[in-house]
Every structure is written in structure tokens, then in C-alpha cells.
C-alpha positions as a Python dict, from the first residue, in 0.01 Angstrom:
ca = {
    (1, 'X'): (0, 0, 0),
    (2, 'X'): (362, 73, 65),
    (3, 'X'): (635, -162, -48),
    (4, 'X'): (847, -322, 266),
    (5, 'X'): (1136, -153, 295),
    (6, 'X'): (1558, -266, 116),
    (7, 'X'): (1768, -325, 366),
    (8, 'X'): (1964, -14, 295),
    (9, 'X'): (1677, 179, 410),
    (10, 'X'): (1600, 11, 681),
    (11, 'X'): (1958, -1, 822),
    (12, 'X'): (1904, 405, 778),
    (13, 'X'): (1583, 408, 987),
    (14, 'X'): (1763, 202, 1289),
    (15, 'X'): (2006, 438, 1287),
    (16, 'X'): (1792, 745, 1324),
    (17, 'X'): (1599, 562, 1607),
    (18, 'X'): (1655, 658, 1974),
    (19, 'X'): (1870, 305, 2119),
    (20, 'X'): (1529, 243, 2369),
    (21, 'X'): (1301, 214, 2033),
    (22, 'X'): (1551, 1, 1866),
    (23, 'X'): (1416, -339, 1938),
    (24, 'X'): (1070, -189, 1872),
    (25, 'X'): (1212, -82, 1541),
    (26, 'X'): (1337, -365, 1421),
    (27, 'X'): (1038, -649, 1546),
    (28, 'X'): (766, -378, 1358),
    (29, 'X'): (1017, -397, 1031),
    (30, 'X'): (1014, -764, 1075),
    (31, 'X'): (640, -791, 1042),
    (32, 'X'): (652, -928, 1436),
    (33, 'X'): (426, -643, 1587),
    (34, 'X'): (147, -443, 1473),
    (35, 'X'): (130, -108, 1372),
    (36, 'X'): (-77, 179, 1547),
    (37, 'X'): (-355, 208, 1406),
    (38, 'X'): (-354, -177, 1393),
    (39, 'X'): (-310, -136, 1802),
    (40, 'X'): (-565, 120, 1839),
    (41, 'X'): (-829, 44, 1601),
    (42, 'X'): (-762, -360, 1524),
    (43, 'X'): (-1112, -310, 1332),
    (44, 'X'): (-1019, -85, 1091),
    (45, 'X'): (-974, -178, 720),
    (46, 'X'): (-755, 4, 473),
    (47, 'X'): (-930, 158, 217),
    (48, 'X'): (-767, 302, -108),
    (49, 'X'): (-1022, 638, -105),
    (50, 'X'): (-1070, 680, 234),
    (51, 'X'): (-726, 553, 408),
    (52, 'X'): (-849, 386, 726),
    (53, 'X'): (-1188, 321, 790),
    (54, 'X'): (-1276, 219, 1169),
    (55, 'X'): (-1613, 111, 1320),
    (56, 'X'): (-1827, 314, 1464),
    (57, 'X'): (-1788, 167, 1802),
    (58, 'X'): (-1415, 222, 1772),
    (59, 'X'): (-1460, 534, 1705),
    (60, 'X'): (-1718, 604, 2025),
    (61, 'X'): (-1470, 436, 2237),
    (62, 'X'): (-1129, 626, 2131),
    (63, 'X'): (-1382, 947, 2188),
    (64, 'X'): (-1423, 800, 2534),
    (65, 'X'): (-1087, 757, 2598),
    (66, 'X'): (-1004, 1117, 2458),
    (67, 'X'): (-1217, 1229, 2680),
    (68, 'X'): (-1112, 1050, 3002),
    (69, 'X'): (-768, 1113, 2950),
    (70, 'X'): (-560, 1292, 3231),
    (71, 'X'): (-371, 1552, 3066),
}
């Protein structure tokens, strides 16, 4: 697992994200919101071989949403 980022760093990341994503930015490096993946596939555990690992009914129903999409 990755190590949280020093405040140097994170100061740098702020300041390469667009002003709307700020907020977002800084709640996520805050630990106040999830990830992605968390979002997407709340299932999923982190393996160390594998990387993520979802369920196989997350995995159906991201296929069905991939596949209903409008673009």
C-alpha cells in the first residue's frame, strides 16, 4: 500500500489541480471521501498479487452499465 502523502507533496498536487477539483482534492487527501474504485466497486478488496479483486456481481453489473451507457 502507498504511504499518505508529506505535506510538501501534497501542497504540489493542489497546485496542479484544476480550482473546480480543489475541494475534491483536498477532502480525498484528508481521508474524508472514497476513492474510485472504492466508489465503483465498494466490494472489492486489495490484494497484493492481484491489485483489486471485485465480486463477480460487481463485475456483471459495471458490464451492464458499460453496456447501457450513452456514448
Amino acid at each position: 500500500m502507498k504511504r499518505p502523502l508529506n505535506p510538501e507533496s501534497k501542497k504540489d498536487l493542489l497546485q496542479r489541480t484544476a480550482p473546480s477539483r480543489q475541494k475534491q482534492a483536498k477532502e480525498y487527501l484528508n481521508g474524508q471521501v472514497p476513492g474510485v474504485m472504492q466508489h465503483y466497486a465498494p466490494d472489492a478488496v486489495a490484494d497484493p498479487d492481484k491489485g483489486w479483486v471485485e465480486s463477480d456481481e460487481t463485475v456483471h453489473r459495471l458490464a451492464r452499465w458499460r453496456e447501457e451507457a450513452p456514448y
